[in-house]
N, C-alpha and C positions, 0 to 999 in steps of 0.2 A: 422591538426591532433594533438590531444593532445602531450605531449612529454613524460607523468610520468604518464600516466593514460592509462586503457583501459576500454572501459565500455561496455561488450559483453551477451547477449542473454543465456543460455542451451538449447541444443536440446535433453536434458535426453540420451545422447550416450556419445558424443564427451569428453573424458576423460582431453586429453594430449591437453597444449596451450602452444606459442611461448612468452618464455619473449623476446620483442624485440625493447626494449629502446635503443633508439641511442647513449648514453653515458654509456649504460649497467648500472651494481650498485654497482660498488665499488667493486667488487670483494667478496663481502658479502653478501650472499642467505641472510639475515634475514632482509633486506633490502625491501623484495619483500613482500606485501600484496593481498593475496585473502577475499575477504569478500563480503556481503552483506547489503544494508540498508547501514549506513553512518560510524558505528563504524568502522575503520580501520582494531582495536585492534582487533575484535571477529571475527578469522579466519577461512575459509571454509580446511577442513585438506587437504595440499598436498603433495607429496613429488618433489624432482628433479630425470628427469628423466635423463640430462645432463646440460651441465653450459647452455643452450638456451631454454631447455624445462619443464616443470611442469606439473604432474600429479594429477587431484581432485580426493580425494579419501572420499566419495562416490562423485559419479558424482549429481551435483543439479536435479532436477527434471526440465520437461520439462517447458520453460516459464520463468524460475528465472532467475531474471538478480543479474548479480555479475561486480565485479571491481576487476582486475590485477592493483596494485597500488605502484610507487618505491618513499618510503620516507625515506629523506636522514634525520643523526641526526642534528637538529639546538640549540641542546644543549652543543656538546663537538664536538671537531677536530679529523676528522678520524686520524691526523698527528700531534703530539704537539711535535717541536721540539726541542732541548737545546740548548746552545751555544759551536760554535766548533763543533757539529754535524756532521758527512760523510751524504750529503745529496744525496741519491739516485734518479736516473729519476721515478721508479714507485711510492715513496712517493709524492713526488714534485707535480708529475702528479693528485694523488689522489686528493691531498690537493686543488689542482685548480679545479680538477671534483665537488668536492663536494660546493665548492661556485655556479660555473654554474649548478651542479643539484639543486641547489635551487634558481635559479633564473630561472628554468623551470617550477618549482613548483609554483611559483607565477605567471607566464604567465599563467599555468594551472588554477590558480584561487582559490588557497590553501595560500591565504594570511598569514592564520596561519595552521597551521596540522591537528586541527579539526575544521570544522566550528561551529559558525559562527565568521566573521572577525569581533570586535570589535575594533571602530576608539572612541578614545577620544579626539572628536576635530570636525570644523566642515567641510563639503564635499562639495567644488566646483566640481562641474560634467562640468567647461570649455564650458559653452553652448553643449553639448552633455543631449542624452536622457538611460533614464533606459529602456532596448529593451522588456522586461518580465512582464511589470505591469498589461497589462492587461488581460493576465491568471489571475489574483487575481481578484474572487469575492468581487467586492468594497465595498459593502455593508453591508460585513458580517465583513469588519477590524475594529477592535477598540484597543483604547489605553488600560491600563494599569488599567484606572479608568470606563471604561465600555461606555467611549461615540465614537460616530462612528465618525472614521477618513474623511471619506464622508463625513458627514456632518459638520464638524470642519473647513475641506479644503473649501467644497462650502460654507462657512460663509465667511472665510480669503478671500476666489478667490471673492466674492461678495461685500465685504469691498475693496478689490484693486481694479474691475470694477471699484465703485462708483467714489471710488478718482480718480483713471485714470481718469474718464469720468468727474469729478471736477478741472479735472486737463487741461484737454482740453479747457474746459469751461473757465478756466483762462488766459489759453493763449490766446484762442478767445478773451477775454476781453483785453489781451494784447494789442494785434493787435490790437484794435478796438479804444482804450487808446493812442496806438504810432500815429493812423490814425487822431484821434481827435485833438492830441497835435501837431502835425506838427513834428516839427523838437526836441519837449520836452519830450528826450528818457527818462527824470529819469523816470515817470509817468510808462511809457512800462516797464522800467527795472524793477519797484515795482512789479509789476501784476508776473513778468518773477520768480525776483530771492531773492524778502523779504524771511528774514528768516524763518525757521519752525516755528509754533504759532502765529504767528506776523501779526493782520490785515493790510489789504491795506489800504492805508488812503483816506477820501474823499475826499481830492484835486486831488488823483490819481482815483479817479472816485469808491471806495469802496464804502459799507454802513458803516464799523465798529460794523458789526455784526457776521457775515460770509463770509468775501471775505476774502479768503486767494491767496494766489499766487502760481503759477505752481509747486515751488519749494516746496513749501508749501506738496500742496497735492502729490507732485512724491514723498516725505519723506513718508508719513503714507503710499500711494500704496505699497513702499519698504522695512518699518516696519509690515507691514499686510502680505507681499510674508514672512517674514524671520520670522515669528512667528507662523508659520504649526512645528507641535510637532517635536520632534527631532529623538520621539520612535517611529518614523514608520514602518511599516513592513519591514521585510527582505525575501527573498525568503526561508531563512531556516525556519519561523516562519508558515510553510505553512504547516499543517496536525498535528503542533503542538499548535499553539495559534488560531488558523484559521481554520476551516474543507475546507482541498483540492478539489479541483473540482472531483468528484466519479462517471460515467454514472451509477454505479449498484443501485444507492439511490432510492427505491423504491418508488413512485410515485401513485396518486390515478388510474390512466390508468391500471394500474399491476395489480391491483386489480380484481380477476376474468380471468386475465390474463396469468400471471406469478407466481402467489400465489392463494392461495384457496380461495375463498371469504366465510366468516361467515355463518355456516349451521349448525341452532340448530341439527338437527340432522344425522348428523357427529359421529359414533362410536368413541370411548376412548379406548385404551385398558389399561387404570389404571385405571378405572371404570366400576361401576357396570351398564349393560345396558337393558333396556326395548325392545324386539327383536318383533315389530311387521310385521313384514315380514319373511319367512324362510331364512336359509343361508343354500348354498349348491356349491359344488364343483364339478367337475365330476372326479370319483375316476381312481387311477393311474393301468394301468395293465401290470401288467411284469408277465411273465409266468416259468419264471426260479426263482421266489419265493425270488429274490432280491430288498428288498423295501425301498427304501430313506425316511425313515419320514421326510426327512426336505422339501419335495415335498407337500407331501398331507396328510389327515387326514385316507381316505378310499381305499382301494385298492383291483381287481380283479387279477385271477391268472388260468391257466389253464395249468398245468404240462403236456408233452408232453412225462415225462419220470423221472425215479428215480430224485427228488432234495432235496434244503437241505432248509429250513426254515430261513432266515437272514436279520435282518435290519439292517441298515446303518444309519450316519447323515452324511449328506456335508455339514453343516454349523448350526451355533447357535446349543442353547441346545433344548428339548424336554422335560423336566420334565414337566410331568402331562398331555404330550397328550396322546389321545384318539382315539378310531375307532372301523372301521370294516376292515375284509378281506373277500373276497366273494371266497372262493376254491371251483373251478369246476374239483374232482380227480375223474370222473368219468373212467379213464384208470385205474383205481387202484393201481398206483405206489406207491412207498416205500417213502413216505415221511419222512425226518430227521430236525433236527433244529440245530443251532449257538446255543453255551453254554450262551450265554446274556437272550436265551428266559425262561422264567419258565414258567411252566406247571405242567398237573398231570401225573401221572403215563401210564393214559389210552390215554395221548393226541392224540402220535403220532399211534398207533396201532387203534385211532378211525379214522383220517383223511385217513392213506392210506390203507382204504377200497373204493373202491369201492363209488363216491356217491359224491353229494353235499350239504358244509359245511359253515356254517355261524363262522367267527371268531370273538370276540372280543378280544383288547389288551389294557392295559394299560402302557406306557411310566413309569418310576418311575426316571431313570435319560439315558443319551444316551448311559450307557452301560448293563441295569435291562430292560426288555419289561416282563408283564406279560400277557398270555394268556391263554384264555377258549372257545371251542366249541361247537357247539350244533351239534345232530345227524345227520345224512345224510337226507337230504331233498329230495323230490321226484322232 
């Protein structure tokens, strides 16, 4: 388990988390990091709830991963002391914590505070392997000057086969050279261990064209391994020099699938369009004369008893919609309206007679509806 890190999930509730570092942090809350993404610096706001517990305020939304993170300073001594000093146990103590919290931080893998670790110099890996490389889409890595590290590496690793495999070839010749000469090792030694560049001679059974010696070709095999660039990727270089491995990367398969596939005719509504087919809706019917425009364009209504005329929006605007209302006031109740609607003088004294009435309205913004009726229909 990490020692200076915690690297935790949101479940959009869970407010309050445990700072619960083993060496704690100096006694110093500003010591503690909540964040997102890799900036340390740009903190998610929380407070303390007690010296072990922290509150996000607002809590991350569901899915977001975040990091509780204790970075000690590696620029100045929590304790700079003078000479002659009264040295206390909890200075003493700190001044020691803060060397071990940073040599937890480097176990953690925070070589430096922000990554990435910059080494000037070069990197024996001790015959050990880099465990992550191949998460990294190979093909897509390139240097600096636009050519693919893949293909740099399979040049270098094909230049080392060769000589390897030339190299082999030489010692077999060795052998073959010690087998022929009897007991006359210089001959085998030539083939073995002549300098780099330096043909075998034909006494020692060369051509003096291209026979070099084992030693020969292990030298270019191991200038060819040490000659792969030096700027090769790093794992921080991955979504930033390199597009990350993504499952949402849309795909020709999607197509028609997941996304809409290309249909000239596909309505716009920021264009103007050619409507060769009707459009229609089945209109909304509330009878207590309460109408959502942000539902439908048409609406039926059948009073059961005095009501009041009133539209409403639950969402987005209206300006400039249209319609009809179908009133069936056949019970002849006292129809009234919401101060938003205009009308004429005769609107309401024509609807609540007796009869059914065709409305029109026009929207003008979601708080103006202007209306006009026509006479009682049979």
């Amino acid at each position: 388990m990490a020692k200076t890190v915690r690297e935790l999930t949101s479940n959009g509730v869970q407010s309050v988390y445990p700072i619960d570092f083993a060496l704690g942090y100096l006694d110093d809350r500003e010591l503690v990091y909540v964040y997102t993404g890799s900036d340390y610096t740009t903190q998610i706001p929380y407070t303390w709830v007690d010296d072990n517990n922290i509150e996000l305020n607002p809590v991350p939304a569901d899915g977001v991963e975040f990091t509780i993170r204790r970075v000690v300073p590696r620029d100045a001594l929590v304790n700079n002391y003078v000479d002659d000093a009264n040295l206390r146990e909890e200075e003493v103590n700190q001044s020691f914590l803060q060397v071990v919290m940073l040599f937890e931080e480097v176990e953690d893998g925070y070589m430096s505070v922000v990554p990435p670790w910059i080494v000037n110099g070069d990197i024996n890996m001790a015959g050990n392997s880099i465990l992550n490389l191949a998460e990294i889409q190979a093909e897509d890595i390139k240097n600096l000057a636009g050519d693919s590290l893949l293909a740099l590496a399979q040049q270098y690793s094909d230049a080392a086969a060769t000589s390897a495999a030339e190299a082999s070839t030489s010692a077999a010749n060795a052998q073959t050279a010690e087998n022929n000469a009897g007991l006359n090792v210089t001959y085998a030694a030539e083939w073995a261990n002549k300098a780099e560049d330096s043909l075998v001679s034909a006494a020692a059974g060369g051509d003096e064209v291209d026979d070099y010696s084992a030693k020969h070709h292990a030298a270019k095999a191991q200038a060819a391994a040490a000659s792969v660039p030096v700027d090769a990727l790093v794992p921080a270089d991955i979504g930033v020099t390199v597009q990350a491995h993504d499952p949402t990367i849309l795909v020709d398969a999607d197509i028609g699938a997941v996304i809409q596939a290309y249909d000239i005719d596909t309505a716009k509504t920021d264009a103007a369009q050619d409507w060769t087919k009707p459009q229609r809706g089945p209109a909304d019917v509330n009878n207590d004369l309460n109408f959502d425009l942000a539902l439908k364009n048409n609406y039926e209504a059948t009073p059961t008893g005095s009501a009041t005329l009133t539209f409403s929006v639950s969402s987005g605007t209206i300006n400039g919609q249209s319609g009809f209302l179908l009133l069936d006031n056949s019970g002849g109740f006292v129809i009234g309206k919401a101060a938003s609607i205009k009308t004429d003088d005769t609107f309401l004294s024509t609807i609540s007679e007796a009869g059914v009435y065709l409305i029109s309205y026009y929207a003008k913004s979601n708080t103006e509806v202007f209306m006009v009726t026509s006479r009682a229909m049979a």
